[in-house]
N, C-alpha and C positions, 0 to 999 in steps of 0.2 A: 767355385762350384757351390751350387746351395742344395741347403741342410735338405734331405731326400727322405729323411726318417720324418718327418711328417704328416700321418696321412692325410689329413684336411687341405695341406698345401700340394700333396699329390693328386689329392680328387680335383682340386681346383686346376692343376697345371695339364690335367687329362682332360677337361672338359675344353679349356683354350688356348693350349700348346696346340694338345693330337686332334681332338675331335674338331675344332672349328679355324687353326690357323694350320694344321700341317694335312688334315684330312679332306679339309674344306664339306666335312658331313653335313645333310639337309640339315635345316629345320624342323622336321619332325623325326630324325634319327638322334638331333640333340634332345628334342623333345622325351622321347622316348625312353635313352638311357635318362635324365635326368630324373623321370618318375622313377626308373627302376630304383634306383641310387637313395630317393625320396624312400621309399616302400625298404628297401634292404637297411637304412640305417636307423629308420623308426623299428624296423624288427628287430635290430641288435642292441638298440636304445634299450629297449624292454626286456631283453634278453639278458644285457647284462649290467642294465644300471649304469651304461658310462653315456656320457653325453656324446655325440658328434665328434666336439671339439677336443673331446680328449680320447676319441679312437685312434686306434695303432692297425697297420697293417696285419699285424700278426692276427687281430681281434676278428677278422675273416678268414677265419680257417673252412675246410671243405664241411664239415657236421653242419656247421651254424648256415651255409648258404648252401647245403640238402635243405635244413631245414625249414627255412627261409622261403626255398621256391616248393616245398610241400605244403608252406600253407599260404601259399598263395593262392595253389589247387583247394584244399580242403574249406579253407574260411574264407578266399575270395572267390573262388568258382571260377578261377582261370583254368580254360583250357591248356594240352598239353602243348601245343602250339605255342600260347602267350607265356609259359611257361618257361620253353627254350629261347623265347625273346629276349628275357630277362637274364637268363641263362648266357646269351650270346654278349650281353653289354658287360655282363658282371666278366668274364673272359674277355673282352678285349680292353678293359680296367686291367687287367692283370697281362696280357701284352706287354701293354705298357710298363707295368712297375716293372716287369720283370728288368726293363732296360734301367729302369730309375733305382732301381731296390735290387742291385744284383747281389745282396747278402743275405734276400729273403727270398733265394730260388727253390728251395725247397719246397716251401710251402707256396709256392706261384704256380712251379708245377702240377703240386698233388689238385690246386683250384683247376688247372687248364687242363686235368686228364679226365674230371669230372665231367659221364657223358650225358648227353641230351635226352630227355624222353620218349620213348619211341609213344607210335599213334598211330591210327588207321587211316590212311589216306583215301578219302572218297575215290573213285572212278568217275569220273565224266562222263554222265551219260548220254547217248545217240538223240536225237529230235527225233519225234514223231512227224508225220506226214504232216498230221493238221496245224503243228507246231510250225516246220516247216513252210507251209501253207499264208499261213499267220505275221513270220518275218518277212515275205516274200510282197506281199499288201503292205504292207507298211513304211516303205519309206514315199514318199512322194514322187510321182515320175515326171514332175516338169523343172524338177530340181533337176541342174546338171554340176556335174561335181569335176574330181579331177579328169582332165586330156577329153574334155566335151564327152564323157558320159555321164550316167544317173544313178546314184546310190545302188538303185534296186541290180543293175548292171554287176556293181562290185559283189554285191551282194549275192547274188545266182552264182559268181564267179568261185568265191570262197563257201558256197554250200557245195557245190560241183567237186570242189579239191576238198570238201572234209573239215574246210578249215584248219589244210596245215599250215604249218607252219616253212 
């Protein structure tokens, strides 16, 4: 069994264990966590003077990654939204250890209780007539698409229904 107390060899074994041979995750969800990871240990870099390669798991405790994704908000201007993105990679890192680091459940926990930011969720608003009006001209009608009809067809079809789903 290999040494698990490493965390560099844990970030590394969670990006191509879990995230790309066990999860088979996109490319831009590797993407993704990777910036976050990029962004979370240059803040701990500075934070606490330790390199990378000599962080420990323990060295992310719940204060440092509040504080971490506050100033993501404050100095980088990430919405609450991108916020909980980072929020959701830094959590499923810690998923993970919990299986790799069952000596460090403690403090995996108190990271995984750590909640999301709440935010106002826009409302979708209704199209206007002329709006309406507007998509209804616009696809081409000598275009025929799917089972011999024409965009505009599918289209009256899902304004008709609301555009449910």
């Amino acid at each position: 069994m290999p040494n698990n107390s490493n965390f560099p060899g844990l970030l590394e074994r969670f990006f191509t264990q879990r995230l790309m041979a066990q999860r088979q995750a996109s490319p831009h969800t590797i993407a993704s966590y990777r910036d976050t990871f990029r962004l979370l240990l240059e803040f701990v870099q500075k934070q606490s003077h330790k390199a990378p390669s000599k962080m420990a798991l323990t060295d992310l405790d719940p204060p440092l990654i509040g504080a971490f994704l506050d100033q993501l908000e404050k100095q980088r201007g990430n919405s609450a939204r991108s916020r909980n993105l980072r929020l959701t990679a830094i959590r499923s890192f810690f998923h993970y250890a919990a299986f790799e680091e069952p000596a460090q459940s403690a403090l995996i926990q108190r990271v995984l209780a750590m909640p999301g930011k709440r935010y106002e969720k826009k409302l979708v608003g209704f199209l206007t007539r002329p709006e309406i009006d507007a998509l209804l001209e616009a696809p081409d009608p000598k275009v025929w698409g799917v089972a011999g009809t024409t965009p505009s067809y599918w289209l009256r079809f899902r304004l008709a229904c609301a555009f449910r789903r």
